[in-house]
C-alpha positions in Angstrom: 9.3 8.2 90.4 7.6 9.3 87.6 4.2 10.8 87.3 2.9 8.1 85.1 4.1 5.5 87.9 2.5 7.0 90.9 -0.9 6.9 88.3 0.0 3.4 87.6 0.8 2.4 91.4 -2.8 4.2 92.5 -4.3 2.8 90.4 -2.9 -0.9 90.8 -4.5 -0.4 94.4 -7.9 -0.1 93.9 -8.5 -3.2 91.1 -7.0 -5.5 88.9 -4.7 -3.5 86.1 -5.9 -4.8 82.7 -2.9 -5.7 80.2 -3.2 -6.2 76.7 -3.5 -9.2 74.1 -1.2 -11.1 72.1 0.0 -8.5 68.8 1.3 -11.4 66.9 -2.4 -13.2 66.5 -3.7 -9.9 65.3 -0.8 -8.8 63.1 -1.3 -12.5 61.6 -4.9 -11.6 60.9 -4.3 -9.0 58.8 -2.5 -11.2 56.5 -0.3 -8.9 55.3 2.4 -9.5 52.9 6.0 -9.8 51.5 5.8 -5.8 50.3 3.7 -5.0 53.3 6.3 -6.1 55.4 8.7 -3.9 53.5 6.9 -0.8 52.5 8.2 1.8 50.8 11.0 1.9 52.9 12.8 -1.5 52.1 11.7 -2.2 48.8 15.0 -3.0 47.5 16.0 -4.9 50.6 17.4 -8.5 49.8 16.1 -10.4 53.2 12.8 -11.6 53.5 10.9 -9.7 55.9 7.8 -11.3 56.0 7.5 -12.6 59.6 9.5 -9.9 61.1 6.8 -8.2 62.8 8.8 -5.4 65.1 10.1 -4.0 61.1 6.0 -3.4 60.8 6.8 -0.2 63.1 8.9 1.7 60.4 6.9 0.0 57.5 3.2 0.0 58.2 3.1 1.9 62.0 -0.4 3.2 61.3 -1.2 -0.8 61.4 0.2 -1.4 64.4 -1.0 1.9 66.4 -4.8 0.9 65.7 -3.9 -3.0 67.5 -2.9 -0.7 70.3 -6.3 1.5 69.7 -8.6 -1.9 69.7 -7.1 -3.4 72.7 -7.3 0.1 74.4 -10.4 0.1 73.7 -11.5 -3.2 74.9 -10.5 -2.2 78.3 -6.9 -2.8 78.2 -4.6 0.1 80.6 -1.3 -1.2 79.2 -0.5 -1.7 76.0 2.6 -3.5 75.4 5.3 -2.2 72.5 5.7 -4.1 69.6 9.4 -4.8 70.1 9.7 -8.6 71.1 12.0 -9.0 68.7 13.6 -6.2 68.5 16.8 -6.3 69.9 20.2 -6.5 67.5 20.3 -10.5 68.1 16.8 -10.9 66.8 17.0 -8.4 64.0 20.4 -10.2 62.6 17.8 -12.9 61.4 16.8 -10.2 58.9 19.6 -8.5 58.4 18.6 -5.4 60.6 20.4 -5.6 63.3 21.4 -1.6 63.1 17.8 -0.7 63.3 16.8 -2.2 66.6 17.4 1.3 68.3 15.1 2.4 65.6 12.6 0.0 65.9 12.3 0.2 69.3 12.0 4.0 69.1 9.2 4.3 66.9 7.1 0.9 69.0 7.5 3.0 72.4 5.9 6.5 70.1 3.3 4.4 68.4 2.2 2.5 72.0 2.6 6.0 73.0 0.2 7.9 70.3 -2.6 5.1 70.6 -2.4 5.7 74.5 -2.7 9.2 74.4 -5.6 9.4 72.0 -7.9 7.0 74.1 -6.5 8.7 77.3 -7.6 12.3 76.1 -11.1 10.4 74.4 -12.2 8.6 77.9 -10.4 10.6 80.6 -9.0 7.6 81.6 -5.1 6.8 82.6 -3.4 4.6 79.8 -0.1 3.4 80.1 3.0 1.9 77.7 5.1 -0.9 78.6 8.1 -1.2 76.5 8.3 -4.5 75.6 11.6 -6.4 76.0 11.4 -10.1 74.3 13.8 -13.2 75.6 15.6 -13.0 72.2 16.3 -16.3 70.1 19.5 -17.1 72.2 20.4 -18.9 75.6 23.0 -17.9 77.7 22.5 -21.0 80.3 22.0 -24.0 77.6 23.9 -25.5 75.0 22.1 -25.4 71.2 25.3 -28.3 70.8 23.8 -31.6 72.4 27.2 -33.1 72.0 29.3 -30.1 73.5 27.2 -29.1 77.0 29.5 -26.0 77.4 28.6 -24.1 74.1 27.1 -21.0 74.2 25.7 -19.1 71.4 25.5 -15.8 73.6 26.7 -14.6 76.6 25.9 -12.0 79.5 27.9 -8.9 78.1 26.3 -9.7 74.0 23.1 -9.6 75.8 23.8 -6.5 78.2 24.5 -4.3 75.4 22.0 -5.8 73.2 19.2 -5.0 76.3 20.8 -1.6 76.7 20.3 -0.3 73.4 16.7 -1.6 73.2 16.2 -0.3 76.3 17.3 3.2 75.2 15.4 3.5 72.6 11.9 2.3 74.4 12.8 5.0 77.3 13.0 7.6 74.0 10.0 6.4 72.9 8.7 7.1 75.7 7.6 3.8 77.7 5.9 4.2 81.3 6.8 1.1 82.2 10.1 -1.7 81.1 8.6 -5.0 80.7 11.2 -8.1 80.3 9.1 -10.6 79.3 8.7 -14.3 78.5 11.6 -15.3 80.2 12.8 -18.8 79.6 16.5 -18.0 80.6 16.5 -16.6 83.8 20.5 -15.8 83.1 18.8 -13.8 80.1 16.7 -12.0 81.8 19.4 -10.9 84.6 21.4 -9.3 81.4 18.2 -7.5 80.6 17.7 -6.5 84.2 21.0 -5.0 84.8 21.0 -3.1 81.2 17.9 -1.5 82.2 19.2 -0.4 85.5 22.4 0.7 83.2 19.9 2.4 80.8 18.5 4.4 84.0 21.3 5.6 84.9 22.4 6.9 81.7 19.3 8.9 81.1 18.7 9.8 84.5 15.2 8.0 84.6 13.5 5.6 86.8 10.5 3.6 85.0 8.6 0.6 86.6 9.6 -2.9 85.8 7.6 -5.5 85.1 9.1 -9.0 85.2 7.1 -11.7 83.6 9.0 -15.3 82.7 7.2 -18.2 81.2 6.5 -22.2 82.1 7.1 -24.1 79.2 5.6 -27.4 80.2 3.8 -29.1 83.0 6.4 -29.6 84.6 6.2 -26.8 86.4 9.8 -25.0 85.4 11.4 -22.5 83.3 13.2 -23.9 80.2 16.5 -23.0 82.3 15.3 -25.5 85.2 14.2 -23.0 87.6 11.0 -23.2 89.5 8.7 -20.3 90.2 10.4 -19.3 93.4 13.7 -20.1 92.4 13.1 -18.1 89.4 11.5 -15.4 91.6 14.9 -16.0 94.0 17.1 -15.0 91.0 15.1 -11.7 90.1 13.9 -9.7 92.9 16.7 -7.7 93.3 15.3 -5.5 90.3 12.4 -4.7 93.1 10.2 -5.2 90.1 6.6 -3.7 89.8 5.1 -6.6 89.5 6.5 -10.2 88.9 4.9 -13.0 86.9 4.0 -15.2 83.9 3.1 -15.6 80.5 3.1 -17.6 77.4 3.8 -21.2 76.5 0.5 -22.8 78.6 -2.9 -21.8 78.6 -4.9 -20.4 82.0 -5.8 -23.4 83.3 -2.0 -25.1 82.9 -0.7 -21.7 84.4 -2.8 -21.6 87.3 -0.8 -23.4 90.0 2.7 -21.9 89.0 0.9 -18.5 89.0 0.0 -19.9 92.8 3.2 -20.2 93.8 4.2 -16.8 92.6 1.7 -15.1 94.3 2.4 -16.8 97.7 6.2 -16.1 97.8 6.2 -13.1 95.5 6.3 -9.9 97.8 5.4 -7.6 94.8 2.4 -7.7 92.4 1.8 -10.8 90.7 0.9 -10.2 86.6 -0.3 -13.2 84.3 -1.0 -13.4 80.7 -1.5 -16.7 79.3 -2.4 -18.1 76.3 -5.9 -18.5 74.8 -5.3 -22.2 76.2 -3.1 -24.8 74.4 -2.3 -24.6 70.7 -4.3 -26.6 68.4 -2.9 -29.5 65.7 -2.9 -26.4 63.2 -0.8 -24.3 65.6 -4.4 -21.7 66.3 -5.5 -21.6 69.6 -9.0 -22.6 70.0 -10.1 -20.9 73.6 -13.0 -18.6 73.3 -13.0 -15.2 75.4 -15.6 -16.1 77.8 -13.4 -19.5 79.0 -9.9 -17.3 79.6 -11.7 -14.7 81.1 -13.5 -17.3 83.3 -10.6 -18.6 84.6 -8.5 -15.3 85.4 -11.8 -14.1 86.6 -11.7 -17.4 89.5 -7.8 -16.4 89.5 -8.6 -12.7 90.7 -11.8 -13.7 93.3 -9.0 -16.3 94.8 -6.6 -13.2 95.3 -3.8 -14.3 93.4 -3.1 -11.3 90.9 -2.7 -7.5 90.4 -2.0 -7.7 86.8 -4.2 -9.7 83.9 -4.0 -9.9 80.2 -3.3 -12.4 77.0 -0.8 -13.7 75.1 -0.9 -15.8 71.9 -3.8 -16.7 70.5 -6.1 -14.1 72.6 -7.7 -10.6 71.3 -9.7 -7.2 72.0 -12.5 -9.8 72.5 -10.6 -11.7 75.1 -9.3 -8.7 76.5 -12.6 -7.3 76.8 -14.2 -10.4 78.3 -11.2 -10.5 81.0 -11.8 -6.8 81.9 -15.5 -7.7 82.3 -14.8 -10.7 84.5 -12.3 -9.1 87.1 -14.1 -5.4 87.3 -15.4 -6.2 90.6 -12.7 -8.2 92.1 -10.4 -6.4 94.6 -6.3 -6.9 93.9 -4.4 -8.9 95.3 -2.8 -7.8 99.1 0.3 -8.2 98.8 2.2 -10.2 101.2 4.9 -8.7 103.9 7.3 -11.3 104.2 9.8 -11.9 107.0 13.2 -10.8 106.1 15.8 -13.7 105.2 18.3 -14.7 102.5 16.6 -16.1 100.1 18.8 -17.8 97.5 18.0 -19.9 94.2 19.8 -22.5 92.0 17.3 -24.8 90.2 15.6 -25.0 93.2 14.9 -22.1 96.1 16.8 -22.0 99.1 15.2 -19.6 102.0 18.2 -19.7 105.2 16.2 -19.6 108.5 17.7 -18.5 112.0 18.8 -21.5 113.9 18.3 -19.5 116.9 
């Protein structure tokens, strides 16, 4: 174990561990443009690369490290990379594909610089989670309504894709692996075992932090899986912390983040949106309102691990941070020992004896 994750593990036992905001609402604020995107480095690229906001860590990293700085600063003790995208299958969108290592490099040292100035300005501990996106792909569903058994990706495509990300965010040097918005649970099980793979290879343990998201009311992954199912399918990792984020607001996320918390015998993390996406695509949810209901979220016991995803800010973060300060963490549970299996649906084999 490293140093950096005994910090993070005391300190996850005396409060609620403060996460960071959504990067993609505050890189869109800056408005930046077709030659920001590039800088000085691609100028005489052929893709567009407006929209490709990992790229922003080669072209404009002094941008990105003061997003880091702002949430840091609003009370955030993680700050997630800016490597969503940032795997070879994403980057092929823009061409970049042999820059993901890159990418992912230089996210993990920018997370990394913005951490360490804040952590030598406050005397506080910061942390970096390398962030590790679901890429544009599914392993588990057709994208060929009238052929159910296509597949534009599968395990090993992913596995290596993962692996070199993962490299590259260890190099950087990440505290923590987080796989994150999960909506293929066979995805995420690639990433999971490439980051084991990418362990062994450097000869260093990080934490993981598992985090998949609920994309409707109806309460599942977009693979089918329910929150313990899902949880079923991923605990071998023996994850940090478990949990969700994206796709619904707090209030939407609230009984799914339930569920976790009672079957989940980890930490339970949740970062939801700044409520649901207006008819413009903006999200309309003020800071005081998310942090209210991850503040009633962390009284009722039910997380270890808070933050924001689209649509929030420093100001959300800030408010959240405000809100939880005095509640305690979660206990996490000791469950009794039995195979616990998952399709679509959880399946927990009790003794008949």
């Amino acid at each position: 174990m490293t140093e950096a994750a005994r910090e993070l593990s005391r300190l996850a036992e005396q409060r609620v561990v403060i996460l960071d905001g959504a990067m993609g609402t505050m890189i869109q604020g800056l408005n930046l443009t077709e030659e920001d995107f590039r800088g000085d480095r691609f100028t005489d690229l052929n893709n567009d690369l407006k929209g490709d906001n990992d790229i922003l860590n080669l072209s404009q990293p002094e941008k990105i490290e003061d997003i880091h700085r702002q949430y840091f600063e609003a009370g955030a003790d993680i700050a997630q990379t800016n490597t969503f995208n940032a795997t070879s299958i994403s980057q092929a969108d823009y061409g970049l594909s042999h820059l993901a290592k890159e990418i992912n490099i230089e996210g993990a040292r920018i997370a990394r610089r913005a951490a360490d100035k804040v952590r030598e300005e406050e005397g506080r501990p910061t942390f970096v989670a390398g962030a590790l996106g679901p890429t544009n792909r599914t392993a588990s569903i057709s994208p060929d309504v009238s052929n159910p058994g296509a597949r534009n990706t599968n395990f090993d495509e992913l596995r290596e894709a993962y692996l070199e990300a993962t490299l590259g965010l260890i190099e950087g040097g990440s505290d923590i692996i987080l796989v994150e918005t999960i909506f293929d649970t066979l995805n995420a099980k690639a990433a999971l075992f490439a980051v084991e793979q990418a362990f062994d290879e450097t000869g260093t343990k990080l934490p993981i932090m598992i985090s998949g998201t609920i994309t409707d009311r109806s309460g599942r992954t977009l693979s089918g899986q329910t929150p313990e199912a899902f949880w079923n399918s991923v605990r071998h990792a023996n994850p940090f912390s478990v949990g969700f984020n994206c796709a619904l607001g707090a209030k939407d996320l609230r009984p799914h983040v339930a569920e976790l918390s009672r079957v989940a015998d980890v930490r339970v993390s949740a970062y939801p949106n700044a409520g649901l996406p207006n008819e413009f695509g903006g999200y309309d949810e003020k800071p005081e309102q998310t942090a209210a209901h991850l503040g009633g979220w962390a009284e009722d016991g039910l997380v270890n691990v808070v933050g924001g995803c689209c649509g929030t800010t420093p100001a959300h973060i800030a408010a959240i941070a405000r809100q939880v300060k005095a509640a305690a963490p979660r206990v996490v549970p000791q469950l009794s020992l039995r195979m616990r299996l998952s399709g679509l649906e959880p399946f927990d084999l009790r003794s008949a004896f």
